[in-house]
C-alpha positions in Angstrom: -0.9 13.9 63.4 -4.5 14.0 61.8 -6.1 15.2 58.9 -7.9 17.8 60.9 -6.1 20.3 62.9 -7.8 20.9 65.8 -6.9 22.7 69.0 -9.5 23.8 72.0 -10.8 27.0 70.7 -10.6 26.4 66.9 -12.8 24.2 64.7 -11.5 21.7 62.4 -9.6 22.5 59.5 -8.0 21.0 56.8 -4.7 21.4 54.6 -4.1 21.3 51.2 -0.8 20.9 49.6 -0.2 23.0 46.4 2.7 22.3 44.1 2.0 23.8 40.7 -0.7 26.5 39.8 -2.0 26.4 43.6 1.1 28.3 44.4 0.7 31.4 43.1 -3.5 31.4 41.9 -5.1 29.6 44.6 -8.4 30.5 43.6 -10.2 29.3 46.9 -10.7 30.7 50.5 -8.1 29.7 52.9 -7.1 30.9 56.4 -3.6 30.9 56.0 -0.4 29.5 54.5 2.8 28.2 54.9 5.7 27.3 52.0 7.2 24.4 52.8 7.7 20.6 51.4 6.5 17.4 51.2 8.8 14.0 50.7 8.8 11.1 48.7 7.9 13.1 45.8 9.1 15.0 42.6 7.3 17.7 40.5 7.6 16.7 36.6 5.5 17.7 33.9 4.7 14.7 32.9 0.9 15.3 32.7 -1.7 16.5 30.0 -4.0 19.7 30.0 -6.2 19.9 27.8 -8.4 22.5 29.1 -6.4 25.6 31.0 -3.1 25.2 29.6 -3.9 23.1 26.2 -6.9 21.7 24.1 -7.8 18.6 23.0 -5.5 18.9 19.8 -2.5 20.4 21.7 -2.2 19.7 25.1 -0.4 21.7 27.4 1.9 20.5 30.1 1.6 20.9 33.5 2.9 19.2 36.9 2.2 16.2 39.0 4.1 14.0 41.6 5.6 11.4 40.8 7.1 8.6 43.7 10.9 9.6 44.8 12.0 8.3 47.9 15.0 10.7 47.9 13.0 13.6 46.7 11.0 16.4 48.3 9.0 18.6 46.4 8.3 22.3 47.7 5.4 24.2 47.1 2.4 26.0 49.4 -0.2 24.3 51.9 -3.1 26.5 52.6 -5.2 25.8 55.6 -9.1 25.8 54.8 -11.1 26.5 58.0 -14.2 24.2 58.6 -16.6 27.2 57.1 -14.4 27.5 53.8 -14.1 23.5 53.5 -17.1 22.6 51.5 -16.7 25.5 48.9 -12.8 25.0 48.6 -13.1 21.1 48.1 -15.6 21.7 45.2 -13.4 24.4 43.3 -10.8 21.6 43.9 -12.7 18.7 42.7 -13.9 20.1 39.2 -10.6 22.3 38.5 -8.5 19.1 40.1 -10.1 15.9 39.5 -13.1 16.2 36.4 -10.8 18.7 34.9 -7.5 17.6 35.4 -8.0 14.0 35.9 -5.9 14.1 39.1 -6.5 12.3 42.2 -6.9 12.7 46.2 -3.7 11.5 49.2 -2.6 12.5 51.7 1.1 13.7 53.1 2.9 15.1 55.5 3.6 18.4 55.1 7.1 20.3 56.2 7.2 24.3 56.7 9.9 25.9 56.4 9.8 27.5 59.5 11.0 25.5 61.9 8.8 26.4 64.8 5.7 24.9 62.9 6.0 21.1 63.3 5.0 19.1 60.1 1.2 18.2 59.4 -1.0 16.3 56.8 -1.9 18.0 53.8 -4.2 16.4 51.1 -2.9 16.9 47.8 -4.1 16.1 44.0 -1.4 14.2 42.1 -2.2 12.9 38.1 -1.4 9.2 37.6 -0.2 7.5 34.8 -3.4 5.3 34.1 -5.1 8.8 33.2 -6.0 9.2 29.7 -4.5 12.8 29.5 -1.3 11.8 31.5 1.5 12.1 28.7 4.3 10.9 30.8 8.3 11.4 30.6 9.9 13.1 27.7 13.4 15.0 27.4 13.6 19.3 28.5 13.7 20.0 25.3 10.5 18.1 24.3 8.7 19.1 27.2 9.5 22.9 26.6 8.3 22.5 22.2 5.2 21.3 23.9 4.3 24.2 26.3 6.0 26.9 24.2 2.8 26.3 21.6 -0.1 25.5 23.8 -2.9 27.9 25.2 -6.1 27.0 27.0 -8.8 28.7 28.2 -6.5 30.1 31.5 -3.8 31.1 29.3 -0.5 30.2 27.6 1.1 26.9 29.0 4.4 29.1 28.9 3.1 31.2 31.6 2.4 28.2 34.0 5.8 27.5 33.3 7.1 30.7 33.9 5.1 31.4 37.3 5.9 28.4 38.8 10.0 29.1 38.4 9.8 32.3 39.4 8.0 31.2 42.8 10.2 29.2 43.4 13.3 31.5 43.0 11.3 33.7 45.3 10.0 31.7 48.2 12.7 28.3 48.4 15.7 29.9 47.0 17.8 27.4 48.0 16.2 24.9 46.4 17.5 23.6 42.5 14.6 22.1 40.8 16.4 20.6 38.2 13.7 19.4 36.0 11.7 22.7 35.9 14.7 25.0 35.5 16.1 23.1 32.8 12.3 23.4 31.2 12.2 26.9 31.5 15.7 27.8 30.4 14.5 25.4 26.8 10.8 27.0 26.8 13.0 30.7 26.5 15.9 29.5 24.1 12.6 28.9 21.9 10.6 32.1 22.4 13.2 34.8 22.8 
């Protein structure tokens, strides 16, 4: 496995591993995708947002990874060709890491269908030693927080909401625990 995938006839490319907004707004050119999962990791809105989802008096909430060893965490890794790579890397960088505060790794990557073999995907995860990274707090908590805030992409309720609904569409199977029990708290409060 390398961080490029490269065959004969193809040029390089490069994956990128999407777990929260990514899955369902990419925003940058990609040749294809695949859903699938990456382990070692679980999505928790533990981070900060204080420009799409929240401001700098009310930050919204939004996901990063945190270390699991028993986890996996699904979501979408998009494969950039070598002619999209530049552009896509610099939407990422300013939406990702000036905006966001998060920070570059890379993992391995699992589609779901089984024909594809696993691959290296680089992924953006916030860190606690970020200045907008809020950290744990109960379902409840969390939920007060993003039923209130709106940045400049929108309400933090609707990054809340998109993200459970993909994944009831595309990893049914799967029970995220955390976000479900976020969502079903975020509604008990606005309907």
């Amino acid at each position: 496995m390398t961080l490029l995938d490269i065959t004969a006839s193809e040029k390089p490319s490069l994956w990128i591993f999407g777990y929260g907004s990514l899955v369902w707004k990419p925003d940058f050119k990609y040749k294809r995708n695949n859903v699938g999962y990456i382990k070692g990791y679980s999505r928790r809105f533990w981070h900060g947002d204080n420009f799409h989802r929240g401001d700098k008096d009310l930050p919204g909430r939004v996901v990063t990874l945190v270390e699991d060893h028993d986890a996996c965490t699904w979501g979408v890794a998009y494969e950039v060709s070598d002619s999209q790579m530049e552009e896509s890397l610099q939407y990422l960088n300013v939406i990702e890491a000036v905006l966001g505060g998060y920070v570059t790794k890379m993992v391995e990557f699992t589609p779901r269908e089984k024909c594809q073999g696993s691959l290296l995907a680089l992924v953006y995860i916030a860190t606690p030693d970020n200045p907008i990274y809020l950290g744990p707090a109960t379902p409840t908590e969390i939920a007060a927080q993003i039923a209130i805030c709106r940045g400049n992409t929108g309400h933090n309720i609707e990054y809340l909401l998109r993200l459970a609904e993909f994944m009831r569409l595309y990893c049914p199977e799967v029970e995220d625990d955390h976000l479900f029990s976020i969502e079903a708290a975020a509604l008990a409060l606005v309907i």
